[in-house]
C-alpha positions in Angstrom: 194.4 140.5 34.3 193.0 142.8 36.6 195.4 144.2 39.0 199.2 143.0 40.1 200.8 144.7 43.0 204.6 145.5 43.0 205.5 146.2 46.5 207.8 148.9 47.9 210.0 146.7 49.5 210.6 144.8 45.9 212.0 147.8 44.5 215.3 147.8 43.2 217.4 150.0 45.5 220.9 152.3 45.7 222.3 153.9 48.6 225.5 155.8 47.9 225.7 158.5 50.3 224.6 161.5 48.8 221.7 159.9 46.7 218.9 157.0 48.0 216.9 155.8 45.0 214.3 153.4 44.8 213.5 152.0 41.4 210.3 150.1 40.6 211.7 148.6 36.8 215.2 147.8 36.0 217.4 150.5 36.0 220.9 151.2 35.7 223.0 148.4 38.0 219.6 147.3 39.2 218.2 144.7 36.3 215.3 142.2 36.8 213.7 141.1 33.8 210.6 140.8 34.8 210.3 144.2 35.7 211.7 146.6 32.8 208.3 148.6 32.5 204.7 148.8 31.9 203.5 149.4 28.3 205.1 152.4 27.8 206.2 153.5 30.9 210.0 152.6 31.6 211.3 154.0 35.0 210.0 155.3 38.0 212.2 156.1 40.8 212.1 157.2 44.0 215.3 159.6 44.6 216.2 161.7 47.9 219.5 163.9 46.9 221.4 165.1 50.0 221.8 169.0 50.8 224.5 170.4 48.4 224.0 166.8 45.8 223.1 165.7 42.6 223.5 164.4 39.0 226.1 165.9 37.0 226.2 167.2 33.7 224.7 164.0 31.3 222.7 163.6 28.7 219.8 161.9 27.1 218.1 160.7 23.8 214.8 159.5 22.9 213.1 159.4 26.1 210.1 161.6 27.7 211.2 163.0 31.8 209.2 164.0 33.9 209.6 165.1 37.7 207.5 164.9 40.3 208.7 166.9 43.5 207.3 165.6 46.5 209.5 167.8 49.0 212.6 170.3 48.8 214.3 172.4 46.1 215.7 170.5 42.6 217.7 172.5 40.8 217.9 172.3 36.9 219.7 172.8 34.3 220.1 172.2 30.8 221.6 172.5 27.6 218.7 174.3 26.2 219.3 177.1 28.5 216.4 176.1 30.8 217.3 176.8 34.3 214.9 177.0 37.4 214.3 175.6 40.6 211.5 173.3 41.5 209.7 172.6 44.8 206.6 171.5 46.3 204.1 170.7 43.7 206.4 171.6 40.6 206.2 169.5 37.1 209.0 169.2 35.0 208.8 167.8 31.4 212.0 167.1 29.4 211.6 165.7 25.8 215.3 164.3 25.3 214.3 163.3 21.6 217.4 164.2 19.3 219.7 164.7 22.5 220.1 166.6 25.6 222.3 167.3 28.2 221.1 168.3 31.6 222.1 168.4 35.8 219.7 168.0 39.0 221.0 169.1 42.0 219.3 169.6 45.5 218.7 173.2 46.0 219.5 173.6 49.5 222.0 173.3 51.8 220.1 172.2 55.0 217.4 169.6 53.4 217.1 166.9 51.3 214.9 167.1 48.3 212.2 163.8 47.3 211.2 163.9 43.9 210.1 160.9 41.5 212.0 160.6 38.4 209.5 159.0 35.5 210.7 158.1 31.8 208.3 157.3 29.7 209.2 156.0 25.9 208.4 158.6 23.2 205.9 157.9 20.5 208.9 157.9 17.6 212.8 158.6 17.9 214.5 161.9 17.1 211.7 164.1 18.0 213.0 167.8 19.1 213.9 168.3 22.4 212.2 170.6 25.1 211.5 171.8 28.4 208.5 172.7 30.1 207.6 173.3 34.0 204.9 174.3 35.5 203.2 174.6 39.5 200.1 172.2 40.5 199.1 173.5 43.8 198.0 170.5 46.8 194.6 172.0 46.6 194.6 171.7 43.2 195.0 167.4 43.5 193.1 167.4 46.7 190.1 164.7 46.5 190.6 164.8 42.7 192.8 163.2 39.8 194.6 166.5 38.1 196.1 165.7 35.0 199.5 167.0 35.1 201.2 165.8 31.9 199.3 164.7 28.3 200.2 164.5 25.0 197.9 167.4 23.8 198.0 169.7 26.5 194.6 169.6 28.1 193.6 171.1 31.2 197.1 173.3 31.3 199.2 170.0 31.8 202.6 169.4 30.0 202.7 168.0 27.0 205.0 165.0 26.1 205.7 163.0 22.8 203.2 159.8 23.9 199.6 158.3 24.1 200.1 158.8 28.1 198.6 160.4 30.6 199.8 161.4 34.2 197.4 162.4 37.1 198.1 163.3 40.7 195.6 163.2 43.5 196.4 163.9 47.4 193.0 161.7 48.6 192.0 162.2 52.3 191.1 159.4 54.4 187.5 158.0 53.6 187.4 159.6 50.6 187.6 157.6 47.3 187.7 158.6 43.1 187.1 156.5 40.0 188.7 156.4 37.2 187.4 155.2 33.4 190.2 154.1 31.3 189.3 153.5 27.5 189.2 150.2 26.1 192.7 148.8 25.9 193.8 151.3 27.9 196.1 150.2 31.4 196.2 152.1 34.7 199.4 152.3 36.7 199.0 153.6 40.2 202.0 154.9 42.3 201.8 155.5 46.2 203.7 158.1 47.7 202.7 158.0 50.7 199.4 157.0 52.6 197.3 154.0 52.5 194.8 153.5 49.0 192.7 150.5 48.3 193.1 149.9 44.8 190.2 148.0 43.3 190.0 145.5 46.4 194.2 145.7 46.8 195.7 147.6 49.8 198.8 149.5 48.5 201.2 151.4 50.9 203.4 154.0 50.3 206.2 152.9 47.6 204.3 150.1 46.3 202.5 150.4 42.6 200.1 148.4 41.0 199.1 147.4 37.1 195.0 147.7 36.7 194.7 146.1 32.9 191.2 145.0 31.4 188.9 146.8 34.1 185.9 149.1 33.1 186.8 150.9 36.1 189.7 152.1 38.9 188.5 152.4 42.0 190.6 154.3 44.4 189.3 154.5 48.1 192.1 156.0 50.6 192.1 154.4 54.1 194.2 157.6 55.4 195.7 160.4 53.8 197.1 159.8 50.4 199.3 161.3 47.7 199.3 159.4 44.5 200.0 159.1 41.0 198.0 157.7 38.3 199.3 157.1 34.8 196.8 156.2 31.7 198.3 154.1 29.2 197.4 153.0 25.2 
């Protein structure tokens, strides 16, 4: 299969004001069936909350959360009495499992806050719920994949209820990073921003890519980059 590109521009996308979300699979009113994951990833989007904004009070089941804050303040909280605020370089991990209710609202009253919202299906239903955040500094992804969330917990990341692995990297330009899946394993690549070839693809900021059956990802960033990589069983 190799790799398959799904551009920024594709994306599904909202624009209601207070809240400017781009999805990359189908997602609420946005539905296209040939996009509705990859293995056992389900949603990424994009989402830039206005000063003073957010998502209400709602709730969840049976579904691993994670959020990736590129810029700004998200504010959390949640019906297991977790409550902080995350900024630059925070991880949040929310197992939703038997049921939780939670709000996200931008922090600030002056900017707007960019963060990437990931579900990612949980290895059984009814698992217990949780909630776990923790700081990954830029220097700390710089020229490098960081693992950021696992399901066992290695090198301090979060751990969620799945065979999946997230990694973040901020490349610099000319600089370039490899990385081994296992056999059977797929790759999915997300740009934030910057300019990566990815295994002989160019991919922009927004787009993402599927790397299946390759003994190898090759990432080589033609200017400064800020990615996330996500190994899959």
């Amino acid at each position: 299969m190799g790799i398959v590109r799904r551009a920024a521009s594709e994306r599904g996308h909202i624009n209601i004001g207070w809240l400017e979300s781009r999805h990359s699979f189908s997602f609420g009113q946005y539905y296209d069936p040939r996009h509705m994951g990859y293995r056992t990833l389900r949603v990424i989007n994009e989402d830039r909350v206005r000063p003073g904004e957010g998502f209400g009070r709602h709730g969840h089941r049976d579904m691993e959360i994670v959020s990736y804050v590129v810029s700004g303040n998200l504010a959390h909280a949640d019906t297991l009495g977790s409550r902080g605020e995350l900024k630059r370089g925070d991880v949040q991990a929310m197992s939703a499992g038997t049921g939780i209710e939670h709000s996200e609202f931008n922090g600030s009253d002056v900017d707007d806050v960019h963060f990437l919202q990931i579900w990612i299906l949980p290895g059984a239903p009814g698992l217990p719920t949780a909630y776990a955040q923790t700081h990954v500094p830029d220097d700390a992804k710089r020229n490098r994949l960081k693992l950021l969330v696992s399901p066992d917990g290695a090198d301090a990341s979060l751990r969620i209820n799945q065979d999946a692995r997230l990694y973040a990297s901020l490349l610099a330009a000319g600089k370039s990073l490899v990385h081994r899946p296992a056999p059977g394993r797929g790759s999915w690549v997300q740009v934030i921003s910057g300019r990566v070839e990815v295994n002989g693809q160019m991919l922009l900021g927004g787009d993402g890519a599927a790397v299946d059956d390759v003994a190898d990802v090759t990432l080589a960033a033609a200017e400064d980059t800020e990615l996330l990589l996500f190994d899959l069983a």
